[in-house]
N, C-alpha and C positions, 0 to 999 in steps of 0.2 A: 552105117554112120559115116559121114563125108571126115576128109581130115581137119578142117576147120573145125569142125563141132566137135571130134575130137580132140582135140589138141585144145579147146576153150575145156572141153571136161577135165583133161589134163591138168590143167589151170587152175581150175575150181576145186581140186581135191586135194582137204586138208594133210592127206598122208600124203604127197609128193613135196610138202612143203618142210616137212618134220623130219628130224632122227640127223644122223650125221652124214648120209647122201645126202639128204634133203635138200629144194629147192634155194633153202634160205642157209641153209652150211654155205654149200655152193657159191651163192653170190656174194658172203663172204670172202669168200678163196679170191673168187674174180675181182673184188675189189682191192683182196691187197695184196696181185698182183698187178693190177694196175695201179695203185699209188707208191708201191716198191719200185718199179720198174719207171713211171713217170719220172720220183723223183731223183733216181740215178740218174737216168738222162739229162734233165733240168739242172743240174749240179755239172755236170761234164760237160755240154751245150751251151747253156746260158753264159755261163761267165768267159768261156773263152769266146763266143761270138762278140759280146758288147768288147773285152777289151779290141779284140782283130777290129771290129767297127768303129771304136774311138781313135785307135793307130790310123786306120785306111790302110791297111795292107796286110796280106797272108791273108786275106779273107776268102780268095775266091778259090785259092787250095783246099781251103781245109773244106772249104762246100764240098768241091768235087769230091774229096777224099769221102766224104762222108756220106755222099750220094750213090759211093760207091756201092757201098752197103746194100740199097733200095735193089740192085739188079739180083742180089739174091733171093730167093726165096725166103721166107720165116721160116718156112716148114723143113726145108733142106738145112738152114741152120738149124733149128733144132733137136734134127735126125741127127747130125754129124755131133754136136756136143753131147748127146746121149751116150753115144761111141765114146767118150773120153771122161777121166776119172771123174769128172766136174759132175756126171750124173748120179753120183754118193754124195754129193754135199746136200746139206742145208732143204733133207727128205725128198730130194729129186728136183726141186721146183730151180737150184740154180742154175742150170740152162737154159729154162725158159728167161728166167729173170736177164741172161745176159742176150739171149735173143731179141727180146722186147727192148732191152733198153739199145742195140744196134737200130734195131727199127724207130726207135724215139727219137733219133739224135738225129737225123737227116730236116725234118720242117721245125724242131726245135734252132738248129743253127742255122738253119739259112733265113726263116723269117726275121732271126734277130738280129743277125749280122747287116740284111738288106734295110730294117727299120734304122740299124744306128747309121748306115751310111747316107741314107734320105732323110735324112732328121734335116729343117730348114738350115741350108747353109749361111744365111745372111743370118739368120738370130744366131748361129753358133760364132759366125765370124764377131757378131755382136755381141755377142758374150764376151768374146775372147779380149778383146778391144776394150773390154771396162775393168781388163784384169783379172778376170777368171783364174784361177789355176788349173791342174788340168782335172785334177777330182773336181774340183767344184763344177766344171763344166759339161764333167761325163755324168757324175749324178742329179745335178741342179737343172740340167740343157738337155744333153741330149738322149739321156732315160728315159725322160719323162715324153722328151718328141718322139724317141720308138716303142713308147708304148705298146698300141694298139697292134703293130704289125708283131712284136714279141709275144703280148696276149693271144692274137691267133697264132702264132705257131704252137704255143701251148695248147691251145684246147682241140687244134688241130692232133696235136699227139694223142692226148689223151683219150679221144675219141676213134683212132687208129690205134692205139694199145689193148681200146676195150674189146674191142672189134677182132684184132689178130689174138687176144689171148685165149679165144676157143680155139684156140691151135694146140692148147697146152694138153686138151685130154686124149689127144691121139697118141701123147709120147707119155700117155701115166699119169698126167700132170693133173691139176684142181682146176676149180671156175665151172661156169655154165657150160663147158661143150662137154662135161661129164653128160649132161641131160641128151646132148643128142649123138654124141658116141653111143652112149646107152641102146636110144631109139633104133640107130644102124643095123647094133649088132642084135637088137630083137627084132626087127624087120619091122617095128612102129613109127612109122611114116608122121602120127599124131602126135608122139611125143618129139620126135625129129622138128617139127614144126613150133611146136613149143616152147619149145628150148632157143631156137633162133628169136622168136617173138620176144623170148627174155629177154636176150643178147641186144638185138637192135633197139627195146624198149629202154635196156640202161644206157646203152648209148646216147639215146635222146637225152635221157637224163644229165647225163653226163656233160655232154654238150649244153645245154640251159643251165647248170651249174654253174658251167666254167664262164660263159656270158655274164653271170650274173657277181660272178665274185670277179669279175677282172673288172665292170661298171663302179664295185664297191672300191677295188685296188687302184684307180687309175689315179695319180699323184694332177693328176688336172680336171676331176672331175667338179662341174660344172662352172667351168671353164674352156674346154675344149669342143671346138664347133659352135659357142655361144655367139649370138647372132645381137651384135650392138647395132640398135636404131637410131636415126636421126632425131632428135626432138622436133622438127620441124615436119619432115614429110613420113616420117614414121617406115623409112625405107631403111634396110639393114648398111649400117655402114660399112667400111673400108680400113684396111690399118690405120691410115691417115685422117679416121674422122669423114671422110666425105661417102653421099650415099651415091645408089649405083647412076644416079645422073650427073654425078662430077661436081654437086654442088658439095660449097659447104657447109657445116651446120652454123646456124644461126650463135652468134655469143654475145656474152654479158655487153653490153654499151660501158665504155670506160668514164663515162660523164658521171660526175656527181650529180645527184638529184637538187633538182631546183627548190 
């Protein structure tokens, strides 16, 4: 039997999905360690990047600081906190969870910090200039202009949390890489396979999720990117009303009718 075809048997068999190993325990586990550990991050990232990106400064510290992280290993961090009391809390799983969320915070901060700092400067200057305060300008303006670069760091995390948290079953830990730790240590190559196949499948998921609930969250949806046409030549306009030939659009005649 080829490992493909095992590992699709693997799949198709109601007792690997059942009981409290089971396939669907498991993903479980995997999922809330990756929404525990997302939304730590998200909470400690988030908000200090938008204010550092509304100020303009201290931002490009705290990246570094925080990139620093990225040169370690997950796997060596969560050797090392295993070593320390922290591995009796909270049934083992708090080392992972502070692993995960060291690894969450490096594209959660810096996409948002670099979206609040490219948010258009003439509409913010333009904001500011009709009297803005400075809330009204950081929530009203320039949230809503870093949006999208903020939404991908998120979903960029969370699909690198889903991803790294089959690291958690080599230290004891829950989620899907119980499925191919398992396979390892019984020399099943098809359940090894398997189990990966899950992992990159939630991922996918994950990712298409997160696309689709930042589509629903965006504070400018269908508005953003909307392409206004000339009434005239049917050509997409310009801030200023004109399409891409410079002309202008055609307007009302100011004559009274005869």
């Amino acid at each position: 039997m080829g490992v493909f075809q095992g590992a699709w048997t693997w799949l198709t068999t109601a007792g690997n999905w059942t009981g409290d190993g089971g396939a669907l325990a498991l993903l479980g586990e995997h999922l809330y360690l990756t929404a525990v550990c997302l939304g730590i991050a998200a909470a400690v990232a988030l908000p200090t990047a938008v204010w550092l990106g509304h100020l303009g400064r201290g931002g490009p510290l705290a990246i570094n600081l925080s990139n620093v992280g990225r040169a370690v290993p997950t796997f060596a961090v969560l050797v090392l906190l295993m070593l320390t009391p922290l591995a009796t809390v909270g049934g083992g799983d708090l080392p992972t969870i502070v692993a995960l969320v060291l690894f969450a915070i490096p594209p959660l901060l810096t996409n948002a910090y670099v979206g609040m700092r490219e948010a258009d400067r003439e509409v913010v200057e333009a904001a500011r200039g009709m009297g803005m305060s400075g809330g009204q300008l950081l929530f009203r303006v320039e949230l809503p202009l870093a949006y999208p670069l903020l939404m991908t760091g998120v979903r960029s995390a969370a699909v690198q949390v889903v991803a790294t948290a089959t690291l958690a079953a080599m230290v004891g830990g829950g989620g899907l890489g119980r499925i191919i730790t398992a396979g390892f240590n019984t020399y099943d190559t098809a359940q090894v396979v398997a189990g990966a196949v899950l992992v990159a499948v939630l991922a996918l998921l994950v990712e298409l999720a997160m696309i689709a609930l930042g589509r629903v969250l965006d504070p400018m949806r269908g508005r953003r990117g909307a392409r206004r046409t000339n009434g005239r030549s049917g050509e997409p306009a310009d801030e200023d009303g004109h399409d891409r030939t410079g002309a202008a659009p055609e307007r009302e005649s100011l004559k009274a009718p005869v």
